[in-house]
N, C-alpha and C positions, 0 to 999 in steps of 0.2 A: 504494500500500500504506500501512496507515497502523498505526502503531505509540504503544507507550504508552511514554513516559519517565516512568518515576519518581522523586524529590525527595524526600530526607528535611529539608530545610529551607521555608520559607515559599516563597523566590524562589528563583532560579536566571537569568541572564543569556542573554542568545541564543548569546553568544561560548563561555560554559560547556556549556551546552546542545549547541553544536555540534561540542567537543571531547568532552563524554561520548559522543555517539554516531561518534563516531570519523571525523568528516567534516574533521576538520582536525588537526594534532601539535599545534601548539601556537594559546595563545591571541593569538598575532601573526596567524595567519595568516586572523582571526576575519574582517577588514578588506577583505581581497583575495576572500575566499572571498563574503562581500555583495557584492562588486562583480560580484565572475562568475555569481553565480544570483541567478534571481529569488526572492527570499524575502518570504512574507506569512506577519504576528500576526494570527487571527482576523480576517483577507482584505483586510487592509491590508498595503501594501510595507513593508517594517521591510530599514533599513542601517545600523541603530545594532548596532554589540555590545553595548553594555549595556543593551540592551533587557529592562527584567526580566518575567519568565513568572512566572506563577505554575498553580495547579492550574486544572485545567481549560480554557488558553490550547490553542490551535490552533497549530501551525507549518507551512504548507504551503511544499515549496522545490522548486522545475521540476526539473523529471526527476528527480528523487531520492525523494520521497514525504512521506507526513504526519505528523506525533508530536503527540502529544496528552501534555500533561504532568499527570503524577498528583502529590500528596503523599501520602507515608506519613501517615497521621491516627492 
């Protein structure tokens, strides 16, 4: 399934990212949550939290599905 996350700033981090969509409580848990799924940036592996996105970036993560990030413009 693949979903839109919208951003009212330029970037946003993967670890941010992963807390707006409520896949993690806090941004500690950014670390362990990379470790246990496989997470690809436009279909590269990414295990950085501060991995910044910006509009238009792909997030695909195994078994869970796809976010496509928007800016408000």
């Amino acid at each position: 399934m693949e979903q839109k996350v919208t951003i009212i700033t330029e970037t946003i981090t993967l670890g941010q990212l992963l807390k707006l969509m409520n896949l993690i409580e806090t941004g500690g848990a950014a670390k362990w949550f990379l470790q246990e799924y496989n997470v690809f940036v436009n279909g590269e592996k990414e295990d950085r939290r501060g991995r910044k996105l910006k509009d238009g970036d792909r997030v695909d993560i195994e078994r869970i599905g796809t976010f496509i990030v928007t800016q408000v413009k």
